[in-house]
C-alpha positions in Angstrom: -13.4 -13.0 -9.1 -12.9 -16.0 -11.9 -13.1 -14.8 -15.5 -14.2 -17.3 -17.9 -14.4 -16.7 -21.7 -15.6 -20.1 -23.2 -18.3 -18.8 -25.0 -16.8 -15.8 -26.0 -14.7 -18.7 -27.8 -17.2 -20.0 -29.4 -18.1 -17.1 -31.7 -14.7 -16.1 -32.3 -13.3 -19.7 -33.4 -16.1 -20.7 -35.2 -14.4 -19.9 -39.2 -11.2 -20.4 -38.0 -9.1 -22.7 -40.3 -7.3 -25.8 -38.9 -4.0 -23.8 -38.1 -5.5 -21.0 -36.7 -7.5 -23.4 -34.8 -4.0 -25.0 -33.5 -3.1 -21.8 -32.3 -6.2 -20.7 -29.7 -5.7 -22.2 -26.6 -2.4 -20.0 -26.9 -3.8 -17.0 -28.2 -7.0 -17.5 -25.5 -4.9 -17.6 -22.4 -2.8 -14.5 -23.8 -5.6 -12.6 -24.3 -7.4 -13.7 -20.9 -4.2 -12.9 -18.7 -4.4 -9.2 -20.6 -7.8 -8.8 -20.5 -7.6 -9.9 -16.6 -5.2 -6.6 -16.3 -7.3 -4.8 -18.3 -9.8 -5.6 -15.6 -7.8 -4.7 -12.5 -6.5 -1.5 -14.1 -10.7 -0.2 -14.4 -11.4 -1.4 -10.7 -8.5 0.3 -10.0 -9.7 3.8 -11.8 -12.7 3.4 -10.4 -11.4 2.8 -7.0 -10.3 6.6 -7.4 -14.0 7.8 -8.2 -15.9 5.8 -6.3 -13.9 5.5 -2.4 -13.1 8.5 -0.3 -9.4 9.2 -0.5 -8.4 5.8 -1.0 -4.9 5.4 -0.1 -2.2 4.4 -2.8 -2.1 0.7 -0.4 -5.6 0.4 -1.6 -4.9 1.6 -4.9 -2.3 -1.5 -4.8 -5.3 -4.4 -4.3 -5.6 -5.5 -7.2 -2.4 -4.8 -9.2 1.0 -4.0 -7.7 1.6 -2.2 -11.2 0.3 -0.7 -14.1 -0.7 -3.9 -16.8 -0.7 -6.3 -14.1 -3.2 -8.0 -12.0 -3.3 -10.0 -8.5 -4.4 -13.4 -8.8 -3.9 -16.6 -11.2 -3.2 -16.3 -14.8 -4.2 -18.2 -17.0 -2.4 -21.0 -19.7 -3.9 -22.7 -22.8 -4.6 -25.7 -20.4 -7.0 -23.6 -17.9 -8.5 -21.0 -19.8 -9.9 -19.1 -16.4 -8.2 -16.5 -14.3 -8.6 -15.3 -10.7 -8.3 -11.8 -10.0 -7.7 -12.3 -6.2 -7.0 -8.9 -4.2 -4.1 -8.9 -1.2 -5.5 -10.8 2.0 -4.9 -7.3 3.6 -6.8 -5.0 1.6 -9.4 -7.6 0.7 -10.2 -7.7 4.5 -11.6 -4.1 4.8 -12.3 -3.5 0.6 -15.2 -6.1 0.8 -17.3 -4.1 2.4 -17.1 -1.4 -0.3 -18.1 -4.4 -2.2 -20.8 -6.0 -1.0 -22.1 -3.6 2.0 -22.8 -4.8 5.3 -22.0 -4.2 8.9 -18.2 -4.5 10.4 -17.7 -5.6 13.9 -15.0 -4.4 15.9 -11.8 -7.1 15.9 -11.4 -6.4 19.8 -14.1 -4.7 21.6 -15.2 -1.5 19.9 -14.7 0.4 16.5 -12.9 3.5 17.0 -13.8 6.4 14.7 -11.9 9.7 14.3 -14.0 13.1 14.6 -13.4 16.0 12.0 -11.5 17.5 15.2 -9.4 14.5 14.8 -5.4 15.5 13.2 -6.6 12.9 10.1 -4.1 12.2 7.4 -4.3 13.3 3.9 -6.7 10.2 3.2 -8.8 10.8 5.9 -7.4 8.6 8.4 -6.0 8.5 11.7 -2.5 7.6 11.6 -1.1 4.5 13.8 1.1 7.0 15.4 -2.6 9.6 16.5 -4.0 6.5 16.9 -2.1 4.9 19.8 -1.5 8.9 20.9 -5.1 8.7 21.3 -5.7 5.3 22.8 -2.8 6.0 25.5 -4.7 8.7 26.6 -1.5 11.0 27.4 -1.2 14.5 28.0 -4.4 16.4 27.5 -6.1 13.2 26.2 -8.7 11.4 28.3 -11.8 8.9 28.1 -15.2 9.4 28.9 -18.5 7.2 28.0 -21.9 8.3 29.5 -20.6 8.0 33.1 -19.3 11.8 32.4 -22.4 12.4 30.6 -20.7 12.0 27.3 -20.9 10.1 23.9 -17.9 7.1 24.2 -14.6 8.4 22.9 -11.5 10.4 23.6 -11.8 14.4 24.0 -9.1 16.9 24.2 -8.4 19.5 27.0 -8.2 22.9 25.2 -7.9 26.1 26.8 -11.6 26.9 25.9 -13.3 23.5 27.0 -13.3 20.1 25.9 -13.1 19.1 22.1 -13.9 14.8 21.2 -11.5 13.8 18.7 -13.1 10.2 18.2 -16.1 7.7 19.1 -16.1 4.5 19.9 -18.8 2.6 18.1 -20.1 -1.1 18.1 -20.5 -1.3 14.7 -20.2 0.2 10.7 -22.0 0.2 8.4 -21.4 0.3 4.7 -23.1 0.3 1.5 -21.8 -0.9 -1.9 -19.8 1.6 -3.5 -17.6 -0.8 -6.0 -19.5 -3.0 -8.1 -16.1 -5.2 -8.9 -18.5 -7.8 -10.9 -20.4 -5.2 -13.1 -16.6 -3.6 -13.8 -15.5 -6.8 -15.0 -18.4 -7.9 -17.0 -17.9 -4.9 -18.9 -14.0 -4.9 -19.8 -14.6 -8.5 -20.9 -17.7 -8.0 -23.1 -15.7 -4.8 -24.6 -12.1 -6.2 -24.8 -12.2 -9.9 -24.7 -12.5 -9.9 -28.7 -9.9 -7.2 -29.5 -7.4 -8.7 -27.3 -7.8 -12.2 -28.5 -7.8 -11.0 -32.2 -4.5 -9.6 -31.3 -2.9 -12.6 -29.3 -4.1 -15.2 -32.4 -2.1 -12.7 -35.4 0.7 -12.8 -33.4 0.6 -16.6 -32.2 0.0 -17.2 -36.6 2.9 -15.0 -37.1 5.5 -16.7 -34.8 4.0 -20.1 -36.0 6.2 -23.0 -37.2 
């Protein structure tokens, strides 16, 4: 995602004075790089609201800390930024993005039951998950040879339990409208934050 406030510059430079002029590009690449955070830190809130028990990794996308953001900054000679999320989380996030359907890396998409021991986010941890996969102690497959939806069960003393499916596909719909987020920290921000950066580029002046 590329932020790029030259016509927000337009407006705000317009009865600037020679030296204050001097001073933009400066002031305008401080106040992008914060505004950029600004950014990251809402996607990040919303993050919270908007995806089911995201997981503090995903929480980490787009900023590794509070006031920070993933990506390019800015300087007064490139007055764009790049809030780029980690090639991890970017991998899976962008379909809580844009929607869509994700196919299976290998051959099939396996997805845990509510019988399934889920962490507290919801997920099956790499440790259930190759528990289930391995198919060990009272863990088996079955597909529709055994009559059965494709998965892994569980032999309880009362029967037979699934604890997940295999699927050839997901589908998603758009849950984090990143662009929309951004358009309105910069519309709300952009001038407070540059007002800010240009007083105390004047003030440090020589």
């Amino acid at each position: 995602m590329k932020i790029d406030i030259s016509a927000n510059l337009k407006e705000l430079t317009r009865k600037l004075d020679y030296i204050q002029r001097e001073q933009v590009p400066f002031a305008a690449s401080v106040a992008l790089n914060n505004v950029a955070s600004d950014v990251a830190g809402e996607i990040t809130r919303q993050m919270e609201g908007k995806l089911e028990n995201p997981t503090p990794f995903t929480l980490k996308a787009y900023q590794f800390r509070p006031g920070t953001f993933r990506g390019q900054r800015s300087n007064k000679r490139n007055l764009t930024v790049l809030i780029d999320p980690a090639e991890i989380q970017k991998s899976y996030l962008r379909y809580q993005i844009e929607g869509g359907i994700r196919f299976p890396k290998q051959s099939k998409i396996l997805v845990p039951s509510s019988k399934a021991p889920k962490n507290q986010y919801g997920n099956l941890s790499r440790a259930n998950r190759k528990r289930l996969i391995d198919g060990k102690g009272k863990f088996f497959s079955a597909g529709t040879k055994e009559g059965k939806t494709p998965g892994i069960y569980l032999r309880t003393p009362t029967g037979i339990e699934p604890m997940a499916f295999y699927v050839q596909e997901a589908k998603y719909k758009p849950l984090l409208p990143i662009d929309r987020i951004a358009q309105g920290v910069v519309k709300s921000k952009f001038d407070y934050r540059f007002q800010q950066a240009l007083q105390r580029a004047l003030a440090t002046a020589r």
